[in-house]
C-alpha positions in Angstrom: 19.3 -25.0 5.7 16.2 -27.5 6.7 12.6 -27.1 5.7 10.0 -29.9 6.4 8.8 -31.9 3.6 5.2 -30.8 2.8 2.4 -33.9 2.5 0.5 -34.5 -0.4 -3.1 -35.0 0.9 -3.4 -31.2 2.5 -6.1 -29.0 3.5 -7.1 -25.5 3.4 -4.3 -23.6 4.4 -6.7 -20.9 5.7 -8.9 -22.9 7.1 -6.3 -24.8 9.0 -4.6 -21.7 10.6 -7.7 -21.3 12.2 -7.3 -24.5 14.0 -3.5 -24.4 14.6 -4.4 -21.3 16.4 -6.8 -22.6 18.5 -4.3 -25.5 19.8 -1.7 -22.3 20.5 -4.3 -20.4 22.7 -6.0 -23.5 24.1 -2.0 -24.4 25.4 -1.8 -21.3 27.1 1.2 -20.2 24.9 -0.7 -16.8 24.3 -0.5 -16.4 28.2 1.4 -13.5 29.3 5.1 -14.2 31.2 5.5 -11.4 33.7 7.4 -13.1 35.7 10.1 -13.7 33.1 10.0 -10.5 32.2 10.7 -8.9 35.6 13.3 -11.6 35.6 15.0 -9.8 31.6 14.6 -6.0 33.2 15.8 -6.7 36.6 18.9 -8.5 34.9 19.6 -5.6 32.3 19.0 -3.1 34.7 21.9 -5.3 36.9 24.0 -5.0 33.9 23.4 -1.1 32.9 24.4 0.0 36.4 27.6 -2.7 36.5 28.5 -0.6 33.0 28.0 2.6 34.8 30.1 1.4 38.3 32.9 0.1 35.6 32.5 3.5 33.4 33.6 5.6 36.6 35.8 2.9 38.6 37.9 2.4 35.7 38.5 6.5 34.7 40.7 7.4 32.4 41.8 4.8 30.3 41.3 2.8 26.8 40.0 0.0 28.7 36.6 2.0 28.9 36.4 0.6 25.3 35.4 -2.7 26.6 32.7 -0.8 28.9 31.7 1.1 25.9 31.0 -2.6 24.0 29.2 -3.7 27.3 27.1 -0.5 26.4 26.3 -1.8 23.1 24.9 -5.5 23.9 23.3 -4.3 27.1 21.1 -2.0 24.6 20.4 -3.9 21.9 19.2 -6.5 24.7 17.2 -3.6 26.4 15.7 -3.4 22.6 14.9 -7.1 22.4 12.2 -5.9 25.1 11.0 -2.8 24.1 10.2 -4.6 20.4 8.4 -7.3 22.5 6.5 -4.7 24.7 5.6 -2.9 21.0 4.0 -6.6 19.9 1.9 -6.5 23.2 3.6 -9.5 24.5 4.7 -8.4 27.8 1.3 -7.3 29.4 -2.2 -7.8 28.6 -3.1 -3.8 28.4 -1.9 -2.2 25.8 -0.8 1.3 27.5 1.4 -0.8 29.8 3.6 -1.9 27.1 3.3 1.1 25.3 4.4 3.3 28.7 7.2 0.2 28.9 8.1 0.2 24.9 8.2 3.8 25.4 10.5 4.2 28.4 13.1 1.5 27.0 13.5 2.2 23.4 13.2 5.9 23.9 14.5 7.1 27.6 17.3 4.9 27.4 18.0 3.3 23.6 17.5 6.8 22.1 15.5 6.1 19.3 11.7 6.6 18.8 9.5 4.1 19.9 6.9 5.8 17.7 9.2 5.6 14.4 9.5 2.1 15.5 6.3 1.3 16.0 4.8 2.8 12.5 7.9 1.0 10.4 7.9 -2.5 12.5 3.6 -2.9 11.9 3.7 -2.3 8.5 6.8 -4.6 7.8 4.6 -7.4 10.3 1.4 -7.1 7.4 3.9 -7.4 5.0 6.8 -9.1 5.2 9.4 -8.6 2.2 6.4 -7.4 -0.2 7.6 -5.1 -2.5 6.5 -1.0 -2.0 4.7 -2.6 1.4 7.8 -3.9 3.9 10.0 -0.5 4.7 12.5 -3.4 5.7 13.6 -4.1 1.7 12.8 -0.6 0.7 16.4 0.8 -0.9 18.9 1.9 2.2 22.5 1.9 1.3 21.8 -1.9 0.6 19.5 -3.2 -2.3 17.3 -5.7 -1.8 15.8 -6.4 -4.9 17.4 -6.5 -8.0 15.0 -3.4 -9.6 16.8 -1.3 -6.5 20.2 -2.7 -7.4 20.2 -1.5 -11.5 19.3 2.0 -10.3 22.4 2.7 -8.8 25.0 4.7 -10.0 28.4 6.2 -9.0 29.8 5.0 -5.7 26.7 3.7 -4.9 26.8 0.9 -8.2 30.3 -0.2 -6.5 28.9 -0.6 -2.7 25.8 -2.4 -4.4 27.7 -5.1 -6.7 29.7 -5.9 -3.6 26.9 -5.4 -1.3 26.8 -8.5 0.2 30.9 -8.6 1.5 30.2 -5.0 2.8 27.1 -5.7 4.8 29.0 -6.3 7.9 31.3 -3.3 7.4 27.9 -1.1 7.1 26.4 -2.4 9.9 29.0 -0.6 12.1 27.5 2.3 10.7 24.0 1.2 11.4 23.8 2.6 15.1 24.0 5.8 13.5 21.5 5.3 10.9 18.6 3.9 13.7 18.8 7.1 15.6 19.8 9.6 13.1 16.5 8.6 11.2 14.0 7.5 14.5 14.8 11.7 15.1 13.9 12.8 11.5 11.0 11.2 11.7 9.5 12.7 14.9 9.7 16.3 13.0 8.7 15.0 10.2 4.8 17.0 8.8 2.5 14.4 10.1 0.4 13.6 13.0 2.6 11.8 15.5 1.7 10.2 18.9 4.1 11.4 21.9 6.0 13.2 19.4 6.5 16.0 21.9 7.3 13.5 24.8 9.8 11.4 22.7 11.8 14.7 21.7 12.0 15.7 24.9 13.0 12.5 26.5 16.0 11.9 23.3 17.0 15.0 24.4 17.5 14.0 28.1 19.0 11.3 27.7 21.7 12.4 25.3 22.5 15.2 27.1 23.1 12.5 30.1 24.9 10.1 28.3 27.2 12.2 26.3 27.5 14.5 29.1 29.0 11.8 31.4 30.8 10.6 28.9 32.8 14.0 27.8 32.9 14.7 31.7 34.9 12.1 32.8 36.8 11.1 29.8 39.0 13.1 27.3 38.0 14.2 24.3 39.4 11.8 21.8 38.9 8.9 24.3 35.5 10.3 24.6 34.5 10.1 20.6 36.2 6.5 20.7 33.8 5.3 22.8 30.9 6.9 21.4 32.0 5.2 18.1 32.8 1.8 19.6 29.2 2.0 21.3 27.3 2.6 17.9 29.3 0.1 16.1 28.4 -2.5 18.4 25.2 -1.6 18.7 24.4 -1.0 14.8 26.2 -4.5 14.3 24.3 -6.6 17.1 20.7 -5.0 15.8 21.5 -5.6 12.2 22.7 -9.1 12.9 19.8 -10.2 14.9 16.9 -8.7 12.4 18.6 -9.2 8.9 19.0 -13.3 8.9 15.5 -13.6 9.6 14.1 -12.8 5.6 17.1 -11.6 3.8 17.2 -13.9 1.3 14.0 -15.8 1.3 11.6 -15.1 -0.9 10.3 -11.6 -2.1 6.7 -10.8 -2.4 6.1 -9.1 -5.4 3.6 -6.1 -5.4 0.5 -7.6 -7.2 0.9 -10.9 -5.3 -2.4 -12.3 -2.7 -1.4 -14.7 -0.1 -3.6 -16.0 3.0 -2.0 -14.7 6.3 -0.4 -17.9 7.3 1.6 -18.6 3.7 2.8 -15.0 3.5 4.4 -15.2 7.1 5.7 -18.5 6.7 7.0 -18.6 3.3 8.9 -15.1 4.0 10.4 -16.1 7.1 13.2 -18.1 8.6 14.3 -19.7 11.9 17.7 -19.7 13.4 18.0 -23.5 14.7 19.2 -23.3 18.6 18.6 -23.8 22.3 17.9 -21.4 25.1 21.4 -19.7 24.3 19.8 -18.6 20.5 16.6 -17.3 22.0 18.6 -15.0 24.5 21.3 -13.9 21.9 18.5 -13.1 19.7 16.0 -11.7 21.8 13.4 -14.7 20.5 13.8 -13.3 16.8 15.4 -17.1 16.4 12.0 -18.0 16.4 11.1 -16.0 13.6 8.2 -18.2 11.7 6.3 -18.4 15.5 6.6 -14.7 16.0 5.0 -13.3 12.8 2.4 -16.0 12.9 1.8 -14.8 16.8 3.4 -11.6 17.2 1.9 -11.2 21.1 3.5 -14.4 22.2 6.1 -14.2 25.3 9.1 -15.1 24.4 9.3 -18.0 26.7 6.4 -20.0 24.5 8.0 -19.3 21.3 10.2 -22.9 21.3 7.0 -25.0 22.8 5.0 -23.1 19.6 7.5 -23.9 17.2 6.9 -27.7 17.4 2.9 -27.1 16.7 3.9 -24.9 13.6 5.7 -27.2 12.2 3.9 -30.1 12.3 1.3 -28.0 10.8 3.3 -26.9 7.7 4.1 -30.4 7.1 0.5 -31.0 7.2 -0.8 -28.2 5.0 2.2 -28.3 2.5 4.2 -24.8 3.0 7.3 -25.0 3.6 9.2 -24.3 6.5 12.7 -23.1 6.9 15.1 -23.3 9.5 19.1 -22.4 9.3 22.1 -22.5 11.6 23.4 -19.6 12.3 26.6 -19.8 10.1 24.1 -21.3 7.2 21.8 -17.8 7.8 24.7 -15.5 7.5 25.8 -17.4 4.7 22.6 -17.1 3.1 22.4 -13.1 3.4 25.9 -13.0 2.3 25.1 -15.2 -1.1 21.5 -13.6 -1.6 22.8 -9.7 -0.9 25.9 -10.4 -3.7 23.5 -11.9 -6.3 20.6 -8.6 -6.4 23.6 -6.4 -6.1 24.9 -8.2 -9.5 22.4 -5.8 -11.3 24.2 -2.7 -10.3 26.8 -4.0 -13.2 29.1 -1.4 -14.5 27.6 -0.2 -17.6 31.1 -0.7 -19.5 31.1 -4.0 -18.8 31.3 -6.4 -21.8 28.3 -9.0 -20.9 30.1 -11.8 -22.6 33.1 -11.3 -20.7 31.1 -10.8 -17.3 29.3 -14.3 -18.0 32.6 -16.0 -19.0 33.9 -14.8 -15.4 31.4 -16.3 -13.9 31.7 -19.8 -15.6 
């Protein structure tokens, strides 16, 4: 893991992320990327209807499992864009991305784009803050070490080996994103669309699932269901969970200026053009809280402005590879979920292990 080596002589650091700002907007990098875009949709939508030729070309066999895998890239990908439309960075008016965000995540991801929206904001104003980021609140996994020493039971055991599990559970995750985008939308609160977002879950389940019990048989049919949610819940959980897991928590009491808070929480995956389309641009983690609007496209060209500008102001900035992320979730994930110690543990013995 790299981070730049802060400078001595530094100035404001709030006062400064007004004029690294500036340079970002006055290089056009705010600048909208329809074209690109057109270029992402027109491509997934090439893939979704190659899935769909291969789902009824290839009939009845186990070799729909690979089409069913297919499934689960192609909509995690189709994801990437509907988060993007969510951050405003695919057009200017804010109804068009919404209608866009809306038709992607909802019509053909299944999960609410409202759910999404409402949890994603308030994890962007507070990244890994404790009681303010729903993204470290307690959900199967712990966190933070207070979540950890409340679990008992089953739960305890999951949590002290939290970290070696948290692939495993992410093939559960698919699951988990819909199951709880749903709950939401009935959930006793004003919602926007709620109404529209039920009705077009519904649709689209009843399309998907109806094709797929159609024209496959029934165990074949729950097999790929199952293969499509795993791959799906472990794509999405890979791509979001290397970029804070593990740096560090904000506790509840704590003030930072905007630009520390995003920085200092957040963590790049170091790679090319191939990282920012396995990832969707979440690679460029650092650039996208700082700019959340920012087209994917400008992320890498922003990346060497924010940099510099860290070293200048003194916070540091942190990259990874992407074995050196994983690793770092891994580590981080097993060390909070150490407090979930079995209460008839002899601490003396536990510390001696550890030595």
């Amino acid at each position: 893991m790299r981070r730049t080596q802060p400078k001595t002589d530094r100035p404001n650091v709030t006062q400064s992320y007004t004029a690294v700002a500036q340079v970002v907007r006055e290089s056009g990098l705010l600048t909208r990327t329809r074209w690109f875009y057109a270029l992402v949709l027109g491509a997934l939508a090439l893939a979704l209807g190659g899935a769909a030729t291969g789902f009824i070309l290839l009939g009845d066999t186990w070799y729909q499992l690979l089409i069913a895998g297919a499934l689960g890239i192609i909509f995690t990908q189709i994801a990437f864009v509907a988060h993007e439309a969510s951050h405003r960075a695919v057009f200017t008016s804010g109804p068009h991305n919404d209608r866009l965000g809306r038709t992607l995540a909802t019509a053909l991801v299944g999960i609410s784009y409202a759910w999404w929206m409402n949890k994603h904001s308030r994890h962007h104003a507070n990244p890994n803050k404790v009681g303010k980021d729903p993204d470290i609140d307690f959900d199967t996994i712990s966190f933070t070490e207070e979540d950890a020493a409340k679990q008992k039971g089953l739960m305890a055991w999951i949590t002290r080996r939290q970290g070696y599990l948290f692939f495993p559970l992410l093939l559960l995750e698919g699951v988990n994103l819909h199951v709880t985008s749903v709950r939401t939308l009935f959930a006793r609160r004003r919602i926007e669309g709620r109404g529209l977002e039920l009705g077009l879950i519904a649709a689209r389940f009843i399309v998907y699932f109806g094709a797929i019990f159609w024209f496959l048989p029934l165990g074949m049919a729950f097999a790929f269901i199952a293969v499509q949610l795993a791959v799906f819940g472990v794509y999405m959980g890979a791509s979001f969970a290397p970029n804070h897991k593990g740096m560090p928590i904000v506790s509840a009491d704590s003030k930072l200026d905007f630009f520390s808070k995003q920085v200092l929480t957040s963590r790049n995956i170091i790679g090319g053009w191939w990282a920012t389309t396995l990832y969707g641009g979440l690679n460029h983690q650092v650039e996208h809280h700082l700019f959340p609007s920012m087209p994917r496209p400008h992320l890498a060209k922003a990346r060497r402005i924010v940099k510099e500008h860290c070293a200048t102001v003194g916070v540091p900035y942190t990259e990874a590879t992407v074995p050196e992320s994983y690793g770092i979730v891994v580590s981080y994930l097993n060390r909070v979920g150490l407090s979930a110690r079995n209460p008839f543990d002899c601490p003396m013995v536990t510390e001696y292990r550890r030595s």
